[in-house]
N, C-alpha and C positions, 0 to 999 in steps of 0.2 A: 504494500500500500504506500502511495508515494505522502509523503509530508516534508512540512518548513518547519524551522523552527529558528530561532535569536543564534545567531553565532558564537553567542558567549555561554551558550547552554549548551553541555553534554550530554548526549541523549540516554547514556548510561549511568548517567549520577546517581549517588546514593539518596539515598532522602530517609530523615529520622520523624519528622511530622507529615504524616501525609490524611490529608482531606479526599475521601471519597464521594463524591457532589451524587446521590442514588435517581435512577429514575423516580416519574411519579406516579406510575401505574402496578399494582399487585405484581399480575405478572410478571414485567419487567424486571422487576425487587430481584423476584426469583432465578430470572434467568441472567442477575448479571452476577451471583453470586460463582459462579467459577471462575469473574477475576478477580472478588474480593481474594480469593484462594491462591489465584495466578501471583496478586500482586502482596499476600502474604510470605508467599514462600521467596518470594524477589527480594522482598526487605523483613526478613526473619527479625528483626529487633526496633522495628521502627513500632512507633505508634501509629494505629492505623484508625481514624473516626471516619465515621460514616456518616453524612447529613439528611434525613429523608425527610416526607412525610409525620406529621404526628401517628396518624392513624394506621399508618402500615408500620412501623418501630417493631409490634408483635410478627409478623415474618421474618425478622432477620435476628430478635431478640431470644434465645441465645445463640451467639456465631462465634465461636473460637479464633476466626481472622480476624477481628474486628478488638479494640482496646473499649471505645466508645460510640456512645453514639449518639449524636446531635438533633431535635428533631424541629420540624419547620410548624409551624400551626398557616393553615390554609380557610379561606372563606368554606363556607358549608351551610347548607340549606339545611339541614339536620341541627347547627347551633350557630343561625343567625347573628345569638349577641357576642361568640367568638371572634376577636380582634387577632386578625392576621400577624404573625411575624412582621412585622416591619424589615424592608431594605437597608436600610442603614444601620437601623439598631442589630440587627442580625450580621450584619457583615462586621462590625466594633467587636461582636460578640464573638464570632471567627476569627477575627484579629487580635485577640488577648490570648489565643490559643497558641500564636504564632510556629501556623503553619508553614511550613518550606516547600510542601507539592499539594497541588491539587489537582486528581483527575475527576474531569468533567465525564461522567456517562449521558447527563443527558444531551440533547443540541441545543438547549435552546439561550438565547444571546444573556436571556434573566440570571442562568447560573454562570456566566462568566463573566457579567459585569458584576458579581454578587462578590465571587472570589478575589477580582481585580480591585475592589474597593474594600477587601480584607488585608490588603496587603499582602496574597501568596507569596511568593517569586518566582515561582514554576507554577504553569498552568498547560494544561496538557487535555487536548479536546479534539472533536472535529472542526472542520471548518465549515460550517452552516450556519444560518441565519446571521447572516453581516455579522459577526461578531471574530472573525479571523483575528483583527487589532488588539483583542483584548485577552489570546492567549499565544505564552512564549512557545505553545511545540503543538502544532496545526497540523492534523492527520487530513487526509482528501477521502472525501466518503466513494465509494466504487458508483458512479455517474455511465450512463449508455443512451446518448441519443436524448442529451437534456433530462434522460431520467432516471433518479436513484434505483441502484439495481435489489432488486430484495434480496435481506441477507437476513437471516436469524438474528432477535436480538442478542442471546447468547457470543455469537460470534462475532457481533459487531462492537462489543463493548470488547473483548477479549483483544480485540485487535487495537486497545489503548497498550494493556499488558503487556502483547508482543514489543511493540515498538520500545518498551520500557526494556524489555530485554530478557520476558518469559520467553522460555524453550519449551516448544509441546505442551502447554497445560492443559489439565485435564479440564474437558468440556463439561462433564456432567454437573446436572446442579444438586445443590443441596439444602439441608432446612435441617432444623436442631428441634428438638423442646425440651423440658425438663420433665421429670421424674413423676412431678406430683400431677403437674398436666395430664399427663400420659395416664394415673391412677382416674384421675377423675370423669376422663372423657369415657375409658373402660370401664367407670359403676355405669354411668349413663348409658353407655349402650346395655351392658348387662342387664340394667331395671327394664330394658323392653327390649328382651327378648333377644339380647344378641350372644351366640355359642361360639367360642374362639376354638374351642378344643377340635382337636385332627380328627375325623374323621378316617377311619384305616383305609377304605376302599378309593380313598380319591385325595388323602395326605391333606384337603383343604379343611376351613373351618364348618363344622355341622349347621352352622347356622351363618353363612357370610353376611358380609355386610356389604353392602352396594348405595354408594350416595350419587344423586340427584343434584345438578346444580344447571337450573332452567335458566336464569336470568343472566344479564351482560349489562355492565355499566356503560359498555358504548354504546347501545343502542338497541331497537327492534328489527335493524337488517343482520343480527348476532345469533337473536334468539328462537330455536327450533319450536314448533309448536306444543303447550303444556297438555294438549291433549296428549300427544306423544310421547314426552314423556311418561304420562300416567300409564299409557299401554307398555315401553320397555317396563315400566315397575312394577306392572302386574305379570308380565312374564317373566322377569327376573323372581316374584314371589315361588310362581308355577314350578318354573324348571329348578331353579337354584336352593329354593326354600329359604331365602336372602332374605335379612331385615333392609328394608330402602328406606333409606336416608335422605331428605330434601335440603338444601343449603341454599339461602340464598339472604342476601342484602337486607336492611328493614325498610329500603325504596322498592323492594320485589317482592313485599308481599301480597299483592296482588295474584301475579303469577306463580309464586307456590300454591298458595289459595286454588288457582286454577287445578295445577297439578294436583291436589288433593280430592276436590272436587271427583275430576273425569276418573279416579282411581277406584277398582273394585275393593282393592287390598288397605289395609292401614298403613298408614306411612308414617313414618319419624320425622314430625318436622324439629329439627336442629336449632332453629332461631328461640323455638318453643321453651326450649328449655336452657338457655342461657349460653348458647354457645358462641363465643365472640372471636375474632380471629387467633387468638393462642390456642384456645380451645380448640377450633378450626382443624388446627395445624394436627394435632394429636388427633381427632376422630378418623381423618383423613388418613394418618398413620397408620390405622388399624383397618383402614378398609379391604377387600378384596379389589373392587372394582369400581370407576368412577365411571358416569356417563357426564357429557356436560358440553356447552356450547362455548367459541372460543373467548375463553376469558379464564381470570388470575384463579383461581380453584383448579384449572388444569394444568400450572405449573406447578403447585401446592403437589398433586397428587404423584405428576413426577419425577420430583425433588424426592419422594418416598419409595420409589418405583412399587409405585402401586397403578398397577394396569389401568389405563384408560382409553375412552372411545371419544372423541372428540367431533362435533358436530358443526359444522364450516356455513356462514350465508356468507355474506359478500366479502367477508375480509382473505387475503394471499395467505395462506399456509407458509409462505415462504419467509414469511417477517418473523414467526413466530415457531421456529422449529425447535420440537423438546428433545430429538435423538436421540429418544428414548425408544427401546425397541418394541416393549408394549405399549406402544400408543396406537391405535389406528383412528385414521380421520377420514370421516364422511363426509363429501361435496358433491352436488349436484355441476356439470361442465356445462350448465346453459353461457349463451355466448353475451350472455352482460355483466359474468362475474369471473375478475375480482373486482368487485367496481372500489371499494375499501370505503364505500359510504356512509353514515350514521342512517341515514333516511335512502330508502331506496327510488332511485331516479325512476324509478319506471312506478309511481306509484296510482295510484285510480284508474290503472288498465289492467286488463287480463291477466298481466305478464308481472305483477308485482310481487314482488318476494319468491319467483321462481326457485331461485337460489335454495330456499329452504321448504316450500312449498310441496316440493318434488320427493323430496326425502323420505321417507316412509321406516316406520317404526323395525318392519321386518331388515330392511336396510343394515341398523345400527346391530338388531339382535342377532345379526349374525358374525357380529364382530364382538360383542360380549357373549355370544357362545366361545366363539372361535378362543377368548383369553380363558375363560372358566376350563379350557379339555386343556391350553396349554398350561398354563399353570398347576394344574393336575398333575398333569403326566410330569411337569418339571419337578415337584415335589415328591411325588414318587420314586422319580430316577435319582432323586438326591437320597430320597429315605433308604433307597438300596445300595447306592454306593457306602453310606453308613451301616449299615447292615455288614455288607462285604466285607468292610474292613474292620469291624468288632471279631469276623470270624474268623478273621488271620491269624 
């Protein structure tokens, strides 16, 4: 990847303070944590602070790369009379930390006028959004024909790391919780009805667990219809003998509502019962299988490799690749998508929401078939290679 940077900056320098600038989206969190990791083992003694979101802090909280972590308060229709971070008081506030690196993951020009008024002295970014001037080491994003070429966000943050001078880091993501988390979210499934224990014939849990997660904060061109889900979750009941799990946002409960509605079976709604993103992270932990439309719950699930079926309307597969091998994604190839729209251009005609419209339950079920016999037989073949080598 071609970059500039200041001539009086080494592109190899050490650095004992370094400022991780996080995206602002869930998933993103998620998928740039292999170069919190990349850029951990680069600077094995540096302090390394992370600056996010308030409300995402529980995804990355606890991270063993990480010293600290800074967190931003943002407007929110949820709490009105919450007073944003201020720009300058937040950058003063950076500045007493006195940072010596700052990589920027996300683009936009707000976090590197934010860092440049913290006084970094290394700032290290792409170069989008006119903001080239305001960082010393300016990466060039891969461009074709005027237009940005899709790259995983994974990879795209990763490639700050490289140019730092990680060698091969490892791509997979990851997510932590603690102990008592883990305790708690497993009496909650327990109190309804969920079985962990192996089952001999199939090595999985007697009773799986399978969560739901209908809704997408980008939009209504994201979200698969909750009819649909309600039908995989009642054949996920059928075949699997699964407790389903519903997850979503308290702006989506609407649409769980839906889901529960169109459902023969009972469902576990998750919000119901107190579950808030750390909690999240740990039920997620213990699933078998996630079904879910493309949004931040689908990197959650695998950051755990816990098997998922992802469900595509208008947005590219390609922005957002988890290279995870149990993932499979459903998309319909009508010829108006990827359009990467919030609102679908083609809307009060025929052809509106094709994208997802098209998809059909049996579709998805046969790709959470397809994980429930692989994960089987892989449990199996693992229970016998332990077997094997007890009888040596």
């Amino acid at each position: 990847r071609l970059m500039a940077r200041d001539s009086n900056n080494s592109q190899h320098a050490p650095a004992q303070r370094v400022l991780v600038v996080m995206p602002t989206w869930l998933g993103d969190c998620v998928m740039a944590t292999p170069t919190l990791r990349a850029l951990r083992q680069l600077y094995p003694l540096a302090h390394i602070t992370a600056l996010m979101r308030r409300e995402l802090r529980p995804i990355l909280d606890p991270c063993p790369w990480l010293d600290r972590i800074v967190t931003i308060r943002r407007k929110s229709k949820s709490h009105p009379k919450r007073k944003p971070s201020g720009g300058l008081k937040l950058a003063r506030r950076l500045a007493a930390s006195k940072f010596d690196t700052a990589v920027l993951l996300p683009n936009s020009f707000r976090s590197a006028m934010l860092v440049r008024l913290a006084g970094i002295k290394r700032r290290i970014g792409y170069n989008r959004d006119g903001r080239g001037t305001l960082l010393t080491d300016r990466l060039l994003p891969r461009v074709s024909q005027g237009q940005y070429v899709p790259i995983s966000a994974h990879e795209y943050y990763l490639g700050l790391a490289r140019y730092l001078g990680a060698v091969n880091p490892d791509p997979a993501t990851a997510l932590f919780t603690k102990g008592r988390h883990d305790d708690a979210a497993r009496a909650i499934l327990t109190k309804h009805g969920w079985d962990a224990t192996s089952d001999p014939s199939t090595g999985c849990p007697r009773r799986p667990l399978v969560i739901l997660n209908p809704g997408a904060a980008f939009g209504g061109t994201k979200m698969w219809d909750p009819k649909h889900y309600a039908r995989v979750a009642d054949e996920c009941v059928q075949r699997f003998n699964a407790l389903v799990a519903v997850s979503g946002a308290p702006s989506e409960r609407q649409i769980l509502d839906a889901v529960h509605a169109n459902a023969s079976a009972t469902l576990l709604d998750l919000p119901s019962q107190g579950i808030d993103m750390t909690l999240l992270k740990s039920v997620i932990k213990q699933a078998s299988l996630m079904v879910t439309n493309d949004t931040g719950p689908r990197h959650i699930a695998a950051a755990f490799r816990v098997p998922v079926v992802t469900v595509y309307g208008s947005t590219d597969p390609a922005w957002a690749q988890t290279e995870f091998e149990h993932e499979r994604e459903v998309h319909m190839d009508v010829y108006c998508r990827p359009c990467q729209k919030k609102r679908c251009p083609l809307r009060g005609t025929s052809e509106e929401l094709q994208c997802l419209k098209l998809i059909e339950p049996d579709a998805v079920m046969q790709h959470v078939t397809e994980l429930f016999e692989k994960t089987a037989k892989e449990r199996l073949d693992a229970a016998g290679q332990v077997a094997a080598g007890e009888g040596v």
